[in-house]
Backbone as a chain_set.jsonl record, in Angstrom:
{"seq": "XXXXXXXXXXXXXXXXXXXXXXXXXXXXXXXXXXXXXXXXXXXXXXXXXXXXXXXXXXXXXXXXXXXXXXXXXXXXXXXXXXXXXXXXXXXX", "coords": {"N": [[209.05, 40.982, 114.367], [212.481, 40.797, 113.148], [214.998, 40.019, 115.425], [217.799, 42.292, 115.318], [221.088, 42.908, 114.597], [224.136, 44.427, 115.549], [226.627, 44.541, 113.271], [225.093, 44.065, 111.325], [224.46, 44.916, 107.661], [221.605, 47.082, 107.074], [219.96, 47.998, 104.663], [217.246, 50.94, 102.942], [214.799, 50.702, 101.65], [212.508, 52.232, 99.19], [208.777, 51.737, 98.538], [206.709, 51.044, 95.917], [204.534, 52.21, 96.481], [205.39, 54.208, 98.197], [206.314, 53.687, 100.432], [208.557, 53.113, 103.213], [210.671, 50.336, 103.542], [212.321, 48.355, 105.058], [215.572, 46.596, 104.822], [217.135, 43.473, 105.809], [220.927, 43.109, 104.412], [221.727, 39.624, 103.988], [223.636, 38.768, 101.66], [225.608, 39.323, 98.914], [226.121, 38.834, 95.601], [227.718, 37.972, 92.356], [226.662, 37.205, 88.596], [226.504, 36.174, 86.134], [227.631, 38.52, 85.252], [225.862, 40.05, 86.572], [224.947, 41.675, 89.913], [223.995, 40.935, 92.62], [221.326, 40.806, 95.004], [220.429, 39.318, 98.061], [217.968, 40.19, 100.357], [216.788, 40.423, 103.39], [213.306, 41.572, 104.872], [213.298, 43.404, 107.58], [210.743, 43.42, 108.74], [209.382, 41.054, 108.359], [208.831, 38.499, 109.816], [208.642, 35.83, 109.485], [210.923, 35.377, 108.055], [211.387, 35.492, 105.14], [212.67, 35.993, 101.506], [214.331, 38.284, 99.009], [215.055, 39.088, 96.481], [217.765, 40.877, 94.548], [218.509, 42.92, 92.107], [221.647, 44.628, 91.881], [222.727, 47.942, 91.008], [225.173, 50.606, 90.546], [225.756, 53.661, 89.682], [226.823, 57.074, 89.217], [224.566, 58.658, 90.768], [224.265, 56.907, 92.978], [223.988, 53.725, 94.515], [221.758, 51.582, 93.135], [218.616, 49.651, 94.287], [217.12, 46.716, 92.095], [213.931, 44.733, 92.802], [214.11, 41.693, 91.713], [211.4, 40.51, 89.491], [211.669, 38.182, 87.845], [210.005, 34.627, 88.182], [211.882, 32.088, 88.215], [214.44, 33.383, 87.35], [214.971, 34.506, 90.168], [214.844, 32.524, 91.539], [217.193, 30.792, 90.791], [219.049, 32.65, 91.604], [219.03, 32.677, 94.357], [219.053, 29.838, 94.985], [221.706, 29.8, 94.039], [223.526, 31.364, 95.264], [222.872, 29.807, 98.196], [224.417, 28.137, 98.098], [226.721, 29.542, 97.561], [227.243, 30.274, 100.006], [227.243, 27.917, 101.542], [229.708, 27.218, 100.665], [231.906, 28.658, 101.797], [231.078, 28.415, 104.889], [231.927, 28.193, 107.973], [233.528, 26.042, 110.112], [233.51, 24.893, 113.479], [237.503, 25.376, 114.826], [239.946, 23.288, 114.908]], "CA": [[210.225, 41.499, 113.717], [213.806, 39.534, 113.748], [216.632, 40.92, 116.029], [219.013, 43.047, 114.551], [222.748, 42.664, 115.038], [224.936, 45.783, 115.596], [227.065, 43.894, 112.377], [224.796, 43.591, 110.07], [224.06, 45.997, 107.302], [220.712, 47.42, 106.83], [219.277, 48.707, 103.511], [216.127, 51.255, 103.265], [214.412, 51.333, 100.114], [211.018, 52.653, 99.116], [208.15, 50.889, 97.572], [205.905, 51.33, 95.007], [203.392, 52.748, 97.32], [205.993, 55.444, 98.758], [206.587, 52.944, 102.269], [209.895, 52.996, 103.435], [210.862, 49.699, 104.124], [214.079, 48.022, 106.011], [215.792, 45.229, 104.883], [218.804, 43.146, 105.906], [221.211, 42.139, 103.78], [222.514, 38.814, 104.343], [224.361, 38.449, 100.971], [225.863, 39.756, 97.616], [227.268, 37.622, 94.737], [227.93, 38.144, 91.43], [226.824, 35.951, 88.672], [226.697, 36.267, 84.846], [228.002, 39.979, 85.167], [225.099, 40.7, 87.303], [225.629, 41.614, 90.968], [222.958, 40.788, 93.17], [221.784, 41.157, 96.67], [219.472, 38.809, 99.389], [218.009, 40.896, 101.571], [215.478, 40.305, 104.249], [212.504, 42.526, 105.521], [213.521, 43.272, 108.702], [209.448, 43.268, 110.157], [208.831, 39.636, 108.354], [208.552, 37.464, 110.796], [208.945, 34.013, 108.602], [211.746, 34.627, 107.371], [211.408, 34.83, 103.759], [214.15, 36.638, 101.626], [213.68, 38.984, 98.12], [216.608, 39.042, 95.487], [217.629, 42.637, 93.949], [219.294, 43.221, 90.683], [222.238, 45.601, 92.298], [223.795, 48.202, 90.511], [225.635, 51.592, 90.884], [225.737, 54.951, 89.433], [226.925, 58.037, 89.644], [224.148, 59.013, 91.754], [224.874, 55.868, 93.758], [223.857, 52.168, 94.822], [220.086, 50.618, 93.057], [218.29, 48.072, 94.689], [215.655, 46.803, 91.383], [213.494, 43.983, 92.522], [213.751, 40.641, 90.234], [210.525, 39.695, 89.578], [211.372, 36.841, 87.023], [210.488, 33.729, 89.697], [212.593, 31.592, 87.761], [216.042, 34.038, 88.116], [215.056, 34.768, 91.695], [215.053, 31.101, 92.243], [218.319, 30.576, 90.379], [219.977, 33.669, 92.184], [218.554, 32.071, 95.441], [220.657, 28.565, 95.559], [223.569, 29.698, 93.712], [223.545, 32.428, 96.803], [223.053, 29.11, 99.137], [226.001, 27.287, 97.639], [227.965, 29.91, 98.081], [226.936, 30.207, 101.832], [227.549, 26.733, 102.434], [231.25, 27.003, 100.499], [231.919, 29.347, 102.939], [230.535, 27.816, 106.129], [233.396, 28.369, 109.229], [233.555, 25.373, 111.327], [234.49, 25.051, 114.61], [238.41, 25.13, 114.664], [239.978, 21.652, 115.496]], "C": [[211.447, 40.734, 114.207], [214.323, 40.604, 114.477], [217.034, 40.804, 115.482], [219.937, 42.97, 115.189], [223.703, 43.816, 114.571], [225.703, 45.76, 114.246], [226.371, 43.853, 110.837], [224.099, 44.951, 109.594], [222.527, 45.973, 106.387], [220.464, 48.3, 105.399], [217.834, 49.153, 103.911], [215.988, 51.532, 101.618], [212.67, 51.391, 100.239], [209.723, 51.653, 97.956], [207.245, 51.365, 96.773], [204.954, 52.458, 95.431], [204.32, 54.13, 98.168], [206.39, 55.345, 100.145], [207.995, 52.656, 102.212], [210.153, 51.316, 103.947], [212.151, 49.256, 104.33], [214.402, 46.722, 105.698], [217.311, 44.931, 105.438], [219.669, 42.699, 104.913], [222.103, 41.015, 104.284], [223.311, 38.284, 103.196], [224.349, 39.166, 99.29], [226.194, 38.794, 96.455], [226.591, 38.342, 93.049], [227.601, 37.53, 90.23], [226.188, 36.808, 87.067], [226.883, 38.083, 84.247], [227.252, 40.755, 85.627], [225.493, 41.013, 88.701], [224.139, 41.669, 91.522], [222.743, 40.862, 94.678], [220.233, 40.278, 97.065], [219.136, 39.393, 100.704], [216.114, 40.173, 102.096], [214.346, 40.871, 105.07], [212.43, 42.195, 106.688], [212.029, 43.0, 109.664], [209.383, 41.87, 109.503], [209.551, 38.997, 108.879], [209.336, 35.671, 110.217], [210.244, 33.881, 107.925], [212.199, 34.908, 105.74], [212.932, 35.912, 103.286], [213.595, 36.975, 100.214], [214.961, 38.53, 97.101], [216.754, 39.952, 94.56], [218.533, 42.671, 93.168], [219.981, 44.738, 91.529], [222.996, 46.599, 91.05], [223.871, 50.107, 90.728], [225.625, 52.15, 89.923], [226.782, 56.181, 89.829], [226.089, 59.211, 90.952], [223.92, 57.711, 93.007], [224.366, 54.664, 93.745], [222.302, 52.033, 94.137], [219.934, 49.861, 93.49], [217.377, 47.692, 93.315], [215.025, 45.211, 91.998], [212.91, 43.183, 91.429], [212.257, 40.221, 90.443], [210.255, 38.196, 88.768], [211.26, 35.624, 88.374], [212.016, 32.871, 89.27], [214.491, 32.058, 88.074], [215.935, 34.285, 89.245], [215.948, 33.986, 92.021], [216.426, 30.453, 91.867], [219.496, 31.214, 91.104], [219.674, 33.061, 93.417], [219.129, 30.881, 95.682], [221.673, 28.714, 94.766], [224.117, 30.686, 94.961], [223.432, 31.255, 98.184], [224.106, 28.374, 98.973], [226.936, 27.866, 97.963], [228.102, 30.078, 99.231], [227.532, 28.945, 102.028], [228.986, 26.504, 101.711], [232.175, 27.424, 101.382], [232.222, 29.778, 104.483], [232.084, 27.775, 107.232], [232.285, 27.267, 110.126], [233.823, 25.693, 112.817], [236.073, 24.74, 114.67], [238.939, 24.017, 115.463], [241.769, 21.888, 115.756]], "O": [[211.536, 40.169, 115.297], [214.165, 41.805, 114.258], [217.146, 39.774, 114.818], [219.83, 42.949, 116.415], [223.966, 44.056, 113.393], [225.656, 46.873, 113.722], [226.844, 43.694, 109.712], [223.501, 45.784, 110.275], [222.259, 45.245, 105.43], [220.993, 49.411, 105.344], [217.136, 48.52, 104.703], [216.623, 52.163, 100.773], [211.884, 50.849, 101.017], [209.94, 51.097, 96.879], [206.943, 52.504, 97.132], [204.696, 53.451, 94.75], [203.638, 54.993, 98.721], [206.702, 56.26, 100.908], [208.537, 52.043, 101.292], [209.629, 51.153, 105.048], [213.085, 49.811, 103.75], [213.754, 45.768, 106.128], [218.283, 45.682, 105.519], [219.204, 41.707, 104.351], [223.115, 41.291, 104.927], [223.847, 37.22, 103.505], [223.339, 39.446, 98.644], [226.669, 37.74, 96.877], [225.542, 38.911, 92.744], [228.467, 36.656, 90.268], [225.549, 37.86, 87.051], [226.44, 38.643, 83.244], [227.415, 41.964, 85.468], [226.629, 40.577, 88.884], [223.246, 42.32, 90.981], [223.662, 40.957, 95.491], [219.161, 40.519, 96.51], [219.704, 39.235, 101.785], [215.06, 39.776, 101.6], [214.497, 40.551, 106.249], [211.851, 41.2, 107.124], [212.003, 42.571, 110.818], [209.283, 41.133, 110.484], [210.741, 38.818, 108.618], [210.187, 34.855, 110.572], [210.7, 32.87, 107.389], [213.273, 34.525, 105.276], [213.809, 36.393, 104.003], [212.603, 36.338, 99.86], [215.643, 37.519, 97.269], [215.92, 39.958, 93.655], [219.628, 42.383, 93.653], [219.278, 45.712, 91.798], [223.755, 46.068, 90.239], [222.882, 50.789, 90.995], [225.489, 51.435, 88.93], [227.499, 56.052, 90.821], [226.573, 60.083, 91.674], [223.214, 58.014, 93.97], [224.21, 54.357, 92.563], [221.496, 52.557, 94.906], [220.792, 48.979, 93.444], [216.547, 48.6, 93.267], [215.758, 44.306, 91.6], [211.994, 43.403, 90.637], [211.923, 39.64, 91.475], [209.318, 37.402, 88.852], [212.058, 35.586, 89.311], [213.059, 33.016, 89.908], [215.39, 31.457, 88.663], [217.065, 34.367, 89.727], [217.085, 34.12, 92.473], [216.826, 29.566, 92.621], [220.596, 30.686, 91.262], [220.824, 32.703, 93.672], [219.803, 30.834, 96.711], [222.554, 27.857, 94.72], [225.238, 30.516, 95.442], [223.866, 31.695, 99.248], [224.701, 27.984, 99.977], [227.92, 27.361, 98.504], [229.263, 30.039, 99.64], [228.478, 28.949, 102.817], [229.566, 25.515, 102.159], [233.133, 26.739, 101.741], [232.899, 30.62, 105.071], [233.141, 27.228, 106.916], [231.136, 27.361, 110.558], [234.338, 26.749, 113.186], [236.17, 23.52, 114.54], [238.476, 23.774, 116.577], [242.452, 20.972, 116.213]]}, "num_chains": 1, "name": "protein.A"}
């Protein structure tokens, strides 16, 4: 499991199967009027990262997992682009 950082905010959503699981998110962005979210299962190990069609309610926040690969993978480096627009140097 990664270390967790007092900072960073945790999502719990349930799965198909009725398993609670924990993710991190490390990013939101917005992107043809969609709003989206990169979160990371806090027990995998490797690393990997999911990409969740976000949206709100009255009864409050959805996570829906995208399964198109194709928009994942689209929502996935326009979400690294904007990371690396971003990026804080060291101050000079």
């Amino acid at each position: 499991m990664a270390e967790l950082n007092e900072n960073e905010e945790l999502i719990e959503l349930e799965d198909e199967d009725g398993n609670l699981l924990t993710y991190r998110l490390l990013q939101e962005l917005e992107w043809n009027g969609v709003t989206y979210a990169v979160l990371e299962d806090t027990e995998d190990e490797e690393g990997f990262v999911s990409i969740f069609r976000v949206t709100e309610d009255d009864e409050g926040v959805s996570y829906d997992f995208v399964e198109d690969e194709d928009l994942s993978e689209q929502v996935f480096y326009l979400a690294q682009a904007e990371a690396d627009d971003y990026e804080v140097g060291p101050a000079e």
